[in-house]
N, CA, C and O of each residue as an XYZ file, in Angstrom:
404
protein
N      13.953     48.409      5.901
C      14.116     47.196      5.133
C      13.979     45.999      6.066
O      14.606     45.930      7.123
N      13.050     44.960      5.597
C      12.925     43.847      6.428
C      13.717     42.673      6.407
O      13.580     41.726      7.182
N      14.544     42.765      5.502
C      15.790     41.665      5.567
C      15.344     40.593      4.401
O      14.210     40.688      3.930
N      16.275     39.540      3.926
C      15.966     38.648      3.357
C      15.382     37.374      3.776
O      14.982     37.179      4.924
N      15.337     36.516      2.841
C      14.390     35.228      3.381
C      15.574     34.475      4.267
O      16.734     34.795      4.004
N      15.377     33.650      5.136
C      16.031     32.768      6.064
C      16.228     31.293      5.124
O      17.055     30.457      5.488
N      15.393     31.087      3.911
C      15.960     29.670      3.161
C      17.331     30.113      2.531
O      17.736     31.190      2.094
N      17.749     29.173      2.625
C      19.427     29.106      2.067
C      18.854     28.737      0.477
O      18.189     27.773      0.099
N      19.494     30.126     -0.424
C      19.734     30.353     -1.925
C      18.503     30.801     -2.046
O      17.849     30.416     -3.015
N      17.878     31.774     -1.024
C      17.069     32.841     -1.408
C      17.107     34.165     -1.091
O      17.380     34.549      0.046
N      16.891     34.796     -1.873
C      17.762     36.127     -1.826
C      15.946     36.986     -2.116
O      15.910     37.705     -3.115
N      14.647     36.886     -1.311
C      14.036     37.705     -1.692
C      13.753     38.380      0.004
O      14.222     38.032      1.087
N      12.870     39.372     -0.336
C      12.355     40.005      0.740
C      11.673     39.347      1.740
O      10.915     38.542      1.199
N      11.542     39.286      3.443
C      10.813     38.949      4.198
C       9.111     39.131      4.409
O       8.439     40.019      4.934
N       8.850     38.159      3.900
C       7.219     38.398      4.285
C       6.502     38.140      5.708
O       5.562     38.807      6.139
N       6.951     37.347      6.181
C       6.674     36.998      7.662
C       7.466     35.890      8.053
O       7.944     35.074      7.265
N       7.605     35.875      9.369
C       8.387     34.601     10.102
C       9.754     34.409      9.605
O      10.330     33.337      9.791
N      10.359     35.482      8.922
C      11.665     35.225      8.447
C      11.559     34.987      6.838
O      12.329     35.624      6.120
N      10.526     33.990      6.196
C      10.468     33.881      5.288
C       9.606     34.933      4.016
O       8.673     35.705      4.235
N      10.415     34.591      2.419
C       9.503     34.886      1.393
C       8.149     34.984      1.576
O       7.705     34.316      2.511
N       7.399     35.612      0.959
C       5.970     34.981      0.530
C       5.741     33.437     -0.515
O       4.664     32.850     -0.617
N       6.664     33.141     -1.003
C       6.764     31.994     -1.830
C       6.845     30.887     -0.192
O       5.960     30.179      0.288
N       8.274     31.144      0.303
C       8.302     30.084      1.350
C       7.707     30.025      2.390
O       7.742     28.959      3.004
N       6.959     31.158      2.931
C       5.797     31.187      3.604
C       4.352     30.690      3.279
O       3.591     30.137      4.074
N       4.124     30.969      2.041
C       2.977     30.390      1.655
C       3.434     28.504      1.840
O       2.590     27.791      2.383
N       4.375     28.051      1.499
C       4.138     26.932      0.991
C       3.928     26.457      2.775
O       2.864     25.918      3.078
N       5.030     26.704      3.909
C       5.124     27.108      5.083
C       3.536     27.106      5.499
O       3.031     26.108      6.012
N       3.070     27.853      5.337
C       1.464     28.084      6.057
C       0.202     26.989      5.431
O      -0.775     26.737      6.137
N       0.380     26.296      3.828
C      -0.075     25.052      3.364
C       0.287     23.800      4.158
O      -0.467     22.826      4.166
N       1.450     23.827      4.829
C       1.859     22.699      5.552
C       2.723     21.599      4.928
O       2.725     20.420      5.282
N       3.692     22.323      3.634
C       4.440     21.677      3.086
C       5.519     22.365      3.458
O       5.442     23.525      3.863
N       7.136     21.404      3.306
C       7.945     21.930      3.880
C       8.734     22.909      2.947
O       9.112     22.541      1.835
N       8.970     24.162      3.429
C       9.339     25.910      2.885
C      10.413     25.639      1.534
O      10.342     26.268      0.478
N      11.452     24.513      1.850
C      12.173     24.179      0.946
C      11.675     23.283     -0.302
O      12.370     22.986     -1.274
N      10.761     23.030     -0.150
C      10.291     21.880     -1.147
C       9.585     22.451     -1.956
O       9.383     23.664     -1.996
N       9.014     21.382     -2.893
C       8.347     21.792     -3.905
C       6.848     21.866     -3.214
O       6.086     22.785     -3.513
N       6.521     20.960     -2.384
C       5.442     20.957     -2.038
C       4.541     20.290     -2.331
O       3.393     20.518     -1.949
N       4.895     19.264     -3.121
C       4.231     17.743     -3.447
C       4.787     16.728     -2.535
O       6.013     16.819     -2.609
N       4.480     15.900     -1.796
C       4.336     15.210     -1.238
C       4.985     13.488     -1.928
O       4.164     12.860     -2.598
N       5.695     13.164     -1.825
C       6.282     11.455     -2.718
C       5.072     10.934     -1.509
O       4.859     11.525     -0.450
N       4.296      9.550     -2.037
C       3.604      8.711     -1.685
C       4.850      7.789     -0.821
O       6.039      7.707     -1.132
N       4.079      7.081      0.466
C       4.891      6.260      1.564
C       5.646      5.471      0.474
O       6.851      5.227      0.414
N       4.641      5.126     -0.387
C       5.181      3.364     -1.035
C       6.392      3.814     -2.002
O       7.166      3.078     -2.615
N       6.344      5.317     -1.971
C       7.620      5.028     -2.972
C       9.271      5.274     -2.313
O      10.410      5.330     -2.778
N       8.648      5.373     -1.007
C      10.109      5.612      0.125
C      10.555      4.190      0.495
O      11.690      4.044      0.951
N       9.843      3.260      0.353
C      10.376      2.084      0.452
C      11.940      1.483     -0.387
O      12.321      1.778     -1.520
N      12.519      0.698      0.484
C      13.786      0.920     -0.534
C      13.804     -0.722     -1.902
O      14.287     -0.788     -3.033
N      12.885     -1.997     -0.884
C      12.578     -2.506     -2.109
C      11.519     -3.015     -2.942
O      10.490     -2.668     -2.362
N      11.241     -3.576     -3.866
C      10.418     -3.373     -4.783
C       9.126     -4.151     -3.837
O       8.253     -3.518     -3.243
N       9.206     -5.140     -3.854
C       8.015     -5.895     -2.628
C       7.611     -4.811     -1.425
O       6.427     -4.683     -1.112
N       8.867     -3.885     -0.637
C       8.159     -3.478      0.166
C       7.460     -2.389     -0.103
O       6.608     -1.870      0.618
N       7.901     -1.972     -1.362
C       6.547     -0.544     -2.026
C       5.451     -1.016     -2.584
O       4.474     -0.267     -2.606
N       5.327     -2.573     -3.260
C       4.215     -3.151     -3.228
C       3.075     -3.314     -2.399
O       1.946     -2.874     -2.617
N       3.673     -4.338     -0.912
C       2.960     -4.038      0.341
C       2.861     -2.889      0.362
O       1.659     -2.696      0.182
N       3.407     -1.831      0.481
C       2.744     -0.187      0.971
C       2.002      0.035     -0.005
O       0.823     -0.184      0.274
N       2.192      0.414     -1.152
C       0.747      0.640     -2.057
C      -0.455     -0.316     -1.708
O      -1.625      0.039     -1.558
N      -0.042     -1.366     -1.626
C      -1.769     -2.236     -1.981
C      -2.029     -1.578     -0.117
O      -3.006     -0.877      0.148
N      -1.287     -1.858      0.649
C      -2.013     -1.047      1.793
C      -2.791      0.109      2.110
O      -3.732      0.116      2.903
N      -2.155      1.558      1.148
C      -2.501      2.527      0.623
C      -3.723      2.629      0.340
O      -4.524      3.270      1.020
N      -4.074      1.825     -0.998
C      -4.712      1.399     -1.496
C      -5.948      1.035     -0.931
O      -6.840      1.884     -0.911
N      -6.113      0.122     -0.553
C      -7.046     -0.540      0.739
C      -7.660      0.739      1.515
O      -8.837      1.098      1.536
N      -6.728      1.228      2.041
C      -7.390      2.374      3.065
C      -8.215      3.480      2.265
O      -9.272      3.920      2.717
N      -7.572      3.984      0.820
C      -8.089      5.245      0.239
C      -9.461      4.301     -0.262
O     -10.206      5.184     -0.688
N      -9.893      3.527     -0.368
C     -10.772      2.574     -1.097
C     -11.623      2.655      0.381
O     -12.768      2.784     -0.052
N     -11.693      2.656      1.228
C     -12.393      2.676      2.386
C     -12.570      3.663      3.108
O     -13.325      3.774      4.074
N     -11.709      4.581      2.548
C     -12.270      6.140      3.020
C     -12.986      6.607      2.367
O     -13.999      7.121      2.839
N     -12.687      6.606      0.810
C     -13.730      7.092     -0.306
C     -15.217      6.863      0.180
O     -16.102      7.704      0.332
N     -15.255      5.318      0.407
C     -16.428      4.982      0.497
C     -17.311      5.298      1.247
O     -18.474      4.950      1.047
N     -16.965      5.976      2.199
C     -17.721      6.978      3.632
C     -17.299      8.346      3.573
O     -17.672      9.202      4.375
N     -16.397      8.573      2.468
C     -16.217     10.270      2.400
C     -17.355     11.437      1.922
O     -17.748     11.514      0.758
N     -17.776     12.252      2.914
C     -19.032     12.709      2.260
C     -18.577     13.862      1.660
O     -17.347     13.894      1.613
N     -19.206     14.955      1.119
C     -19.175     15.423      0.009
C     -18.353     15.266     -1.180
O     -17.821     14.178     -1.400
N     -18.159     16.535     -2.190
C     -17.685     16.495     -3.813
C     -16.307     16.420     -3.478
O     -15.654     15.414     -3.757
N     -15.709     17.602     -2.783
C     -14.352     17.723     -2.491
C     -13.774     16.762     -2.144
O     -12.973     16.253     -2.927
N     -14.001     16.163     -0.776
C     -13.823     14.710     -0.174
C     -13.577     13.532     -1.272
O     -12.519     12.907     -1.185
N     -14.317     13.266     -2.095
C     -14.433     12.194     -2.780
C     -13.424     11.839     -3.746
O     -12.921     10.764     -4.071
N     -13.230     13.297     -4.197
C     -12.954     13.502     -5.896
C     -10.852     13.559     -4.848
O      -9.791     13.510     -5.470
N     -10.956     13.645     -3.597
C      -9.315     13.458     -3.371
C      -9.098     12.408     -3.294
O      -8.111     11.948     -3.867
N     -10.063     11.503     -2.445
C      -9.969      9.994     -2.613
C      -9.524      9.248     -3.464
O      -8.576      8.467     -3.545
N     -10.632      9.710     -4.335
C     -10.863      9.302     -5.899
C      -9.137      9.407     -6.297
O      -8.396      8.439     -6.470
N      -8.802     10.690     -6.373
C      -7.488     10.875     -7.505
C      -6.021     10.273     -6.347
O      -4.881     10.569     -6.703
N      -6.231      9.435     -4.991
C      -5.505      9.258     -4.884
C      -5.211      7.380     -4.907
O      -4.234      6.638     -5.007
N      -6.824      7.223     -4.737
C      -7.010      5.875     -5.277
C      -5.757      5.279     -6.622
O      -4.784      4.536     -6.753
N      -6.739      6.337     -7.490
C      -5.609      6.632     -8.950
C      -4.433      6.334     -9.104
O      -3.889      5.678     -9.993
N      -4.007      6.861     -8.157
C      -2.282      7.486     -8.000
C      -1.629      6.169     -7.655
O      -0.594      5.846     -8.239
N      -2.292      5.224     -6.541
C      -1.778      3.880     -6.270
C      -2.379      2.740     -6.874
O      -2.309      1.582     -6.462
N      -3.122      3.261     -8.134
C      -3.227      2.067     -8.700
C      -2.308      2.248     -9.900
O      -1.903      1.347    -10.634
N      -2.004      3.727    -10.001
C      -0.693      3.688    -10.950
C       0.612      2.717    -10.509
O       1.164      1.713    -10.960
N       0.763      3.557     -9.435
C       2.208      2.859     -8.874
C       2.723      1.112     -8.380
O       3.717      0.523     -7.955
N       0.885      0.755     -8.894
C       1.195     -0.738     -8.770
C       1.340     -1.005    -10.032
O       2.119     -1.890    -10.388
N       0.767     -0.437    -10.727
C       1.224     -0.996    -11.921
C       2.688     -0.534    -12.700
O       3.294     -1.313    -13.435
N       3.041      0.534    -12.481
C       4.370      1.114    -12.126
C       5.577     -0.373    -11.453
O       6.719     -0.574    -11.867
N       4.966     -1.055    -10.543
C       6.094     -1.824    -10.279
C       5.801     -3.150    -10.365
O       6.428     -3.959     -9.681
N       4.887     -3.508    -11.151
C       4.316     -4.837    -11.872
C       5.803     -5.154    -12.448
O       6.519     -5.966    -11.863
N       6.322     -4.337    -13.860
C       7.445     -4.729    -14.772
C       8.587     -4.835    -13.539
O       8.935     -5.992    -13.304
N       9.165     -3.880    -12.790
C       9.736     -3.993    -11.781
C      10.204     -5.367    -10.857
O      11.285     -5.676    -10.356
N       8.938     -5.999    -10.875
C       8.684     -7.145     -9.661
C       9.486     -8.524    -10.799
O      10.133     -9.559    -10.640
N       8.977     -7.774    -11.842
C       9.218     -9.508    -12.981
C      10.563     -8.915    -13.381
O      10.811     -8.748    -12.186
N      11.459     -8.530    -13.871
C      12.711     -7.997    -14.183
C      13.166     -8.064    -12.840
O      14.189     -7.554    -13.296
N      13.512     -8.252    -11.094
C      14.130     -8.396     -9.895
C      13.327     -9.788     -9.913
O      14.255    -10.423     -9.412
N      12.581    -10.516    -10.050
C      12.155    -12.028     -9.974
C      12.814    -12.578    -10.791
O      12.698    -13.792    -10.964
C-alpha cells in the first residue's frame, strides 16, 4: 500500500510525489495542488477599486499587444479570451467606481 495523499482533507491513494492523481495532476499543470486551479486575475487582488482599475486597464494594454504579434490559432484565441476577461472586469467596476465616488 502506497499511503495516502499528503493534502490535508484528502484521504485518497498516492499517485506520485506524495500526492493524489487529482492533486498531482493539477501539481504537474502548474496550479497550486490545493486549489481549484483557476487562477483570480492581478486586478482583482487589488484591495481598492481605482487600484484594480489601474491593474486591469494595464492588463489590458499588454494582452492587446501581445495578441497582436501572437502567432498562431492557439496563441491568439488565449489572448483573445483574456483580452475579454479584462474588459469584463472593467466594466465590472465601472458601477463600483460611481457608488465609492
Amino acid at each position: 500500500m502506497k499511503g495516502k495523499c499528503s493534502q490535508s482533507g484528502c484521504s485518497a491513494q498516492v499517485h506520485a510525489k506524495g500526492l493524489c492523481k487529482t492533486h498531482y495532476g493539477r501539481k504537474w499543470r502548474g496550479h497550486p495542488p490545493d486549489g481549484n486551479g483557476r487562477r483570480r486575475p492581478d486586478c482583482l487582488m487589488s484591495d481598492t477599486v481605482e487600484e484594480r482599475r489601474v491593474s486591469a486597464e494595464r492588463g489590458l494594454a499588454e494582452a492587446r499587444t501581445v495578441y497582436g504579434v501572437a502567432v498562431g490559432l492557439e496563441a491568439r484565441t488565449k489572448w483573445r479570451g483574456r483580452i475579454r476577461e479584462l474588459e469584463l472586469v472593467l466594466q465590472r467596476l465601472e458601477p463600483a467606481e460611481i457608488a465609492a465616488g
